[in-house]
C-alpha positions as a Markdown table, in Angstrom:
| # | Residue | x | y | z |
|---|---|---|---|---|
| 1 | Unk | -10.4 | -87.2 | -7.1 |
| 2 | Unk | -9.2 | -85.2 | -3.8 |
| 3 | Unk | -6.7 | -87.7 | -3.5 |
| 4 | Unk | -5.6 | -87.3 | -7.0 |
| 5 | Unk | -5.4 | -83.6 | -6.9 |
| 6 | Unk | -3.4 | -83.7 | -3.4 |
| 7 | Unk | -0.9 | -86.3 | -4.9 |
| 8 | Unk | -0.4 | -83.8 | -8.0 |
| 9 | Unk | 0.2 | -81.1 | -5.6 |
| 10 | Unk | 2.4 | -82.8 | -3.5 |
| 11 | Unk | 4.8 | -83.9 | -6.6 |
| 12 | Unk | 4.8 | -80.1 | -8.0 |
| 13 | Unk | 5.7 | -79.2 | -4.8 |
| 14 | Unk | 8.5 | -81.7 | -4.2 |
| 15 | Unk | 9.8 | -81.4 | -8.2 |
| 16 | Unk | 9.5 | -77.6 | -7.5 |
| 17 | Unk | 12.1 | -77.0 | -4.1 |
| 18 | Unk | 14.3 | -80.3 | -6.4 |
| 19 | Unk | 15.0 | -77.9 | -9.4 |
| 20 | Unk | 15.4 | -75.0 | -7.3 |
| 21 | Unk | 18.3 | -76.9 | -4.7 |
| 22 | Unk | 19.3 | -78.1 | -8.2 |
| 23 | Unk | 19.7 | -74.7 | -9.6 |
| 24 | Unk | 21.6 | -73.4 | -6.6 |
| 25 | Unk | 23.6 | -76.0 | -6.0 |
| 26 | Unk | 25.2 | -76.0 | -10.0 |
| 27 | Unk | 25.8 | -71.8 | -9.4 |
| 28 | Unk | 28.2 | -73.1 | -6.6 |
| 29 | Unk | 29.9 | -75.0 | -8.3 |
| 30 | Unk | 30.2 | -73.0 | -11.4 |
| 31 | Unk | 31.0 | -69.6 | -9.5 |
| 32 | Unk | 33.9 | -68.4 | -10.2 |
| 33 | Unk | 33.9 | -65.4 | -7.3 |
| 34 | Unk | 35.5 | -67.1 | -4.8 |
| 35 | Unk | 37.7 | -66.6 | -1.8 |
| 36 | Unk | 40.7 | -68.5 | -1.1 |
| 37 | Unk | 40.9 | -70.0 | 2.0 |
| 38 | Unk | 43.1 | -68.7 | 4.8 |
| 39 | Unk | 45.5 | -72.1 | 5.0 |
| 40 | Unk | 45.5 | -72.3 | 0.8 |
| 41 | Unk | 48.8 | -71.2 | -0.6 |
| 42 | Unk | 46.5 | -69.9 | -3.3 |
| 43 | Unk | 47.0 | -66.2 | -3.0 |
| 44 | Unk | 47.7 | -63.5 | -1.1 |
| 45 | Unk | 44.9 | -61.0 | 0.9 |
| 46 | Unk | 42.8 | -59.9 | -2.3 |
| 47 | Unk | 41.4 | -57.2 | -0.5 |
| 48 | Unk | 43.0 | -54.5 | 1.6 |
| 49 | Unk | 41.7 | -52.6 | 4.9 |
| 50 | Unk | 40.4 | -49.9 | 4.5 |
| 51 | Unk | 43.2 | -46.7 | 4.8 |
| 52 | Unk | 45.6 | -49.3 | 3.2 |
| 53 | Unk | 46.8 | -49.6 | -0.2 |
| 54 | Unk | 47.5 | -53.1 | -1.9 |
| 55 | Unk | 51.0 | -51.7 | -3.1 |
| 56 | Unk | 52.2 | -50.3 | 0.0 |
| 57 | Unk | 50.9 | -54.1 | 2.1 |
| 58 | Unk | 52.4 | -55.9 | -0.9 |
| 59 | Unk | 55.3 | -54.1 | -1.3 |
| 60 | Unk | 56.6 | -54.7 | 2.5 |
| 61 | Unk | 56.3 | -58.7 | 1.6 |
| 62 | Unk | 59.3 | -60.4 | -0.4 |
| 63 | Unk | 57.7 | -61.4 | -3.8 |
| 64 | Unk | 58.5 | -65.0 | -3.0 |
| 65 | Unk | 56.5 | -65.0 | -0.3 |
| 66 | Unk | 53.0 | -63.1 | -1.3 |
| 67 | Unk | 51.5 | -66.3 | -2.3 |
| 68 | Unk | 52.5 | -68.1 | 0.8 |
| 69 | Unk | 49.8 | -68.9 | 4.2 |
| 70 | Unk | 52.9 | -67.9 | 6.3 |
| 71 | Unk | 53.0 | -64.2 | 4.9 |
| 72 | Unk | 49.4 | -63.7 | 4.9 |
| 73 | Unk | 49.3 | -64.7 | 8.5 |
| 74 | Unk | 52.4 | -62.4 | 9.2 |
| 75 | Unk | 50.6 | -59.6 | 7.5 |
| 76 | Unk | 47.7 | -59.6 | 9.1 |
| 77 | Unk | 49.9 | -59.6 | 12.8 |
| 78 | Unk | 51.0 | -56.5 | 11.3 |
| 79 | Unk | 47.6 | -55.1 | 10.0 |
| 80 | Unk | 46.7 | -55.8 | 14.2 |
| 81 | Unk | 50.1 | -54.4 | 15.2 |
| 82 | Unk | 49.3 | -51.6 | 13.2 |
| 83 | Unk | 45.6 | -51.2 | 14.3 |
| 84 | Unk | 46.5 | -51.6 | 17.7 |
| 85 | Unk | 48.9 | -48.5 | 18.1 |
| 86 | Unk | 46.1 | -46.7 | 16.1 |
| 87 | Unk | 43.9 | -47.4 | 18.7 |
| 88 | Unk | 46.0 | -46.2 | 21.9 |
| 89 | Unk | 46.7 | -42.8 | 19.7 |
| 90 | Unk | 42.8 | -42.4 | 19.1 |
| 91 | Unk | 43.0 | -43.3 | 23.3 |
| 92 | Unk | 45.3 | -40.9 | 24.3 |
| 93 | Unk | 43.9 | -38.0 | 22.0 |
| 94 | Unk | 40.5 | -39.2 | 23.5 |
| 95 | Unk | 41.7 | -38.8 | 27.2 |
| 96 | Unk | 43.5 | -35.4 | 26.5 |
| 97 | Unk | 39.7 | -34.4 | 25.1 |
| 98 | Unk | 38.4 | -35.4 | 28.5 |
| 99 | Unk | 40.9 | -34.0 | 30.3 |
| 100 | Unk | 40.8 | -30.7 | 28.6 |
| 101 | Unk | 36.4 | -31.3 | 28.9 |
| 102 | Unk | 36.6 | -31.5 | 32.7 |
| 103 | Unk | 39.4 | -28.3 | 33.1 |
| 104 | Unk | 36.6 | -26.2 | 31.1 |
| 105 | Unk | 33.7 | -27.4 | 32.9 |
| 106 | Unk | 35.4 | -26.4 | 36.5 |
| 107 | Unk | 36.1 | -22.9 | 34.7 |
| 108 | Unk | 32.5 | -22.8 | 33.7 |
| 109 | Unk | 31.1 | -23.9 | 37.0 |
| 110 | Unk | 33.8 | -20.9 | 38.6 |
| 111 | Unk | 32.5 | -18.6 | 36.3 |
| 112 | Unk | 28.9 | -19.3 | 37.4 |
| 113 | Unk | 29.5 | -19.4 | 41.1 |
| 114 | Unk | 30.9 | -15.9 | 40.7 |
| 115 | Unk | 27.8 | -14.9 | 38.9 |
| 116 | Unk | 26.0 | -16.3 | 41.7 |
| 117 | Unk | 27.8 | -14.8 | 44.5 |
| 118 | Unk | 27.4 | -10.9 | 42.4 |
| 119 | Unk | 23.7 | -11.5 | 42.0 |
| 120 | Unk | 23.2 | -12.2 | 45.6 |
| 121 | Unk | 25.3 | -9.3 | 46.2 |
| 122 | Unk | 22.9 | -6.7 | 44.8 |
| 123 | Unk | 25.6 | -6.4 | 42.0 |
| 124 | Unk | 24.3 | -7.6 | 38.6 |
| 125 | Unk | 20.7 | -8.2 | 37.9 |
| 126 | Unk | 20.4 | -11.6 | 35.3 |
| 127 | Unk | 16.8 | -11.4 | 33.9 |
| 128 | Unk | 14.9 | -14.3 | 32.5 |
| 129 | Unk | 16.1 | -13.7 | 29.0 |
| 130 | Unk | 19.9 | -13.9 | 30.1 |
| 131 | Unk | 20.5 | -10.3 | 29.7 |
| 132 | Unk | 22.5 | -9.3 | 33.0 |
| 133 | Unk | 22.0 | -5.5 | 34.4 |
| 134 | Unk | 23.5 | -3.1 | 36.9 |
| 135 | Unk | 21.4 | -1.5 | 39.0 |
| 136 | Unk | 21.8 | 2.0 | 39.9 |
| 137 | Unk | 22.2 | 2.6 | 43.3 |
């Protein structure tokens, strides 16, 4: 009877993960969502970067040539192209931050030198709270 039962099992099992590959093989096949691939003269890019319209990346292609492998590959050169002179402006904005960052720090670290050199002075008075003071001599 154990035998029985374990054969039983076994077979639901096995007829169980069957229907399922079954069932997700056939939505494969029968999907129409698909992507075209990169080599297939299909179509052109469906979907644009962000930042980019379709009209303005379709526009710059002949109308001849949207469809064609050749074109897509030429437009996505561009898209890089394009990406990589975004990138050295985002660089060069990003290096003028630094560069203006380090002119302020040294300004800061003058300004608390001079603090420094007054309170050892007998000058100013800073108390814990930050409040600074000048005592009466």
């Amino acid at each position: 009877m154990k035998n029985l039962t374990a054969l039983l099992a076994s077979f639901l099992i096995a007829g169980t993960t069957g229907a399922a590959m079954l069932g997700i093989g056939g939505n494969a096949l029968l999907n129409k969502n698909t992507v075209p691939l990169a080599d297939s003269p299909a179509t052109a890019l469906q979907a644009d970067p962000p930042g980019f319209s379709s009209a303005s990346s379709q526009a710059d292609l002949p109308s001849a040539t949207v469809g064609n492998g050749a074109a897509q590959i030429q437009q996505l050169k561009d898209l890089i192209a394009q990406y990589q002179q975004r990138d050295q402006q985002y660089q060069s904005q990003l290096d003028q931050a630094v560069q203006q960052l380090n002119q302020e720090n040294s300004q800061i670290q003058a300004y608390q030198q001079l603090l420094i050199e007054l309170q050892q002075r007998g000058v100013i008075v800073i108390t814990q709270d930050g409040r600074v003071l000048l005592p009466r001599g």
